[in-house]
C-alpha positions, 0 to 999 in steps of 0.5 A: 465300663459296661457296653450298650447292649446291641439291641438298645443300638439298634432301637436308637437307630429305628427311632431316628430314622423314624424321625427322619422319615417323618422330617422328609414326608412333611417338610420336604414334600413342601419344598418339592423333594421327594425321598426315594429310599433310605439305606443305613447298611453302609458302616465299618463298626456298628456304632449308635454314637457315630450313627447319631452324628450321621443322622444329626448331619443329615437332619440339618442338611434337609431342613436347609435342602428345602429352604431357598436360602441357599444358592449354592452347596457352598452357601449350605455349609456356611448356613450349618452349625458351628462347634466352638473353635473349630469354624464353618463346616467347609465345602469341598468336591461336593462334600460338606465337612464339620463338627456337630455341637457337643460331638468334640470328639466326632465329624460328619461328612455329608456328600451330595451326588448327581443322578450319575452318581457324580459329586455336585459342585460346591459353587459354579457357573449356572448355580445362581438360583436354588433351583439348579443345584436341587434339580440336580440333587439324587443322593445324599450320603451322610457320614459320622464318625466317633473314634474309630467308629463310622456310620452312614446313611444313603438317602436317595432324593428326586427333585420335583423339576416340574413347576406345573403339571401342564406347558401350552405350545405357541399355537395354544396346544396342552401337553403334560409334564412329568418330573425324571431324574431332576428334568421337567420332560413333555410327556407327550410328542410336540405338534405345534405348526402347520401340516404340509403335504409331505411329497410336495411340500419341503420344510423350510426356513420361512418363519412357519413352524411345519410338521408332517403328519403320518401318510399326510393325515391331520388327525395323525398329529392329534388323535389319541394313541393308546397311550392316551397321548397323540403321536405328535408332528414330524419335523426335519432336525432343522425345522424343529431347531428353527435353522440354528445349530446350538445345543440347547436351543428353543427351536419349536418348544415353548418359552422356557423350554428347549430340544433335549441335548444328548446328555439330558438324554443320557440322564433321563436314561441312565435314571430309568435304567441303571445299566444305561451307563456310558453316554458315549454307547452308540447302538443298543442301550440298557435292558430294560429301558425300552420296555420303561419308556413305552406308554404304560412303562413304569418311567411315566414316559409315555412314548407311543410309536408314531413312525417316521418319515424318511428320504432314503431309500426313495421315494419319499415315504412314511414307515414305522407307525406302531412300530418305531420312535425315533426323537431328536436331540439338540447334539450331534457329534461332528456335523449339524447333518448328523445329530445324536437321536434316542429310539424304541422300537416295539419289539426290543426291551432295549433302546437304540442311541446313535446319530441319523440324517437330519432331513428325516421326519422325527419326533421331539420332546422339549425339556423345560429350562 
């Protein structure tokens, strides 16, 4: 039997991911999916038959990716093609498994991972829309095998999270979203409620939203920084959380929108910066992440530095303008007096993840549901 000459594997392998490629831009980009990158290196024998069946697996997978028949990974497999006898393709820790038609002799296997690189679930308690387990989605990894021959192919997915560019406060205020790591975050520093005078004035649980402004002027709270964004309010933990100690509360974001946990952090973080990548690390975190959320970062962020106001040491005081950023999560961990925050400071490249007073005067940004 003569072999296929090397160059003809590796036309069959440039003309399909063509064909890809031109799958991804137009039906995917319908559907909100964005295709990041492609890489086929990932193989144990160049082979164009198995490679066929990993590109064939694939092909059919995104086409049901964009459609919103599909409430879980396991309904997915159970929508994809059948050979003869040998059943449904199965779902199992996140991977789907089969046999492609007229490939008797070949299996594929598709795996579908998390932006922590951790396998989807196949069913589960919060999947009961499409939308979750597709916000969800980074990565595919197709596998085919033919023989002793495998191939696979890794393409890299972002969710468009964000269901409009804009959200309105509950005083009518705009602010943009933008889409990272499958979450739809404000791109700028919430300032909804009523300035208070800060050394006068406590907040308080009163049915009003209050905020501090920078040395007490209003037009800290709404004038345009550099970043082409307002610094935003101060608010105590507990007034941002509207007196309530449950991760993932509404507090003083807008309907569908909630105060961040520490892991949707943790995320958002690892996503921009890869060596981000212990949500436990407390202190300084990645290398670069700093630098990429900043306003003109290259994560569309847009943090600029608002300062904070602080308690300790006395007297009651504001510091930190166009030096620092501190911003509340929804998460502590052990006491509700001490909850986990996320900040950038001007001068490092890096971030700072840890826990602080929550009677201190911090920013927030809301994530949508």
């Amino acid at each position: 039997m003569i072999s296929k000459p090397t160059h003809l594997r590796g036309s069959v392998l440039v003309f399909t991911l063509l064909i890809l490629a031109v799958i991804l831009s137009t039906a995917l980009s319908a559907a909100g999916i964005v295709v990041l990158g492609k890489n086929s290196s990932r193989a144990t024998e160049k082979s164009a038959l198995a490679f066929q069946i990993a590109d064939g697996a694939a092909e059919n997978v995104l086409k049901r990716i964009y459609k919103d028949t599909d409430d879980t990974l396991e309904t997915l497999a159970n929508g994809l093609y059948a050979e003869g006898g040998q059943g449904r393709p199965t779902c199992d820790n996140g991977t789907v498994r089969g046999v492609l038609p007229n490939a008797s002799s070949g299996t594929y296997a598709v795996t579908f991972l998390d932006y922590n690189d951790d396998p989807l679930e196949c069913s589960g308690t919060g999947y009961a829309t499409y939308n979750e387990w597709r916000r969800k989605l980074a990565k595919i990894i197709s596998s085919g095998s033919y023989g002793s021959a495998t191939r696979a192919i890794d393409i890299a997915i972002e969710s468009m999270a964000c269901t409009d560019s804009t959200v309105d406060d509950a005083d009518g205020n705009t602010y943009d979203t933008i889409s990272i790591a499958g979450q739809c975050w404000m791109r700028e520093n919430i300032r909804v409620g009523t300035r208070i005078d800060s050394t006068s004035t406590p907040q308080t649980d009163n049915g009003t939203i209050e905020k501090y402004c920078y040395d007490d002027d209003p037009q800290e709270c709404t004038a345009a920084q550099a970043s082409g964004y307002s610094n935003g309010g101060l608010y105590t933990w507990d007034e941002a959380m509207q007196y309530v100690t449950t991760e993932g509360a509404q507090g003083i974001c807008p309907t569908g929108w909630h105060i961040p946990t520490d892991g949707e952090w943790y995320t958002m973080e690892h996503y921009v910066d890869q060596t981000v990548n212990d949500p436990n690390q407390t202190g300084q975190i990645g290398t670069t992440i700093g630098t990429r959320l900043r306003y003109g970062g290259s994560s569309g962020f847009e943090a600029s530095y608002p300062g904070v106001w602080h308690t300790d040491p006395p007297p009651l005081d504001f510091m930190g303008k166009d030096g620092v950023a501190i911003f509340w999560t929804s998460s502590y961990p052990t006491s509700p007096g001490n909850p986990w925050t996320h900040y950038i400071n001007s001068t490092s490249a890096q971030a700072t993840h840890d826990w602080s007073y929550a009677e201190l005067g911090f920013s927030l940004r809301c994530v949508q549901d």
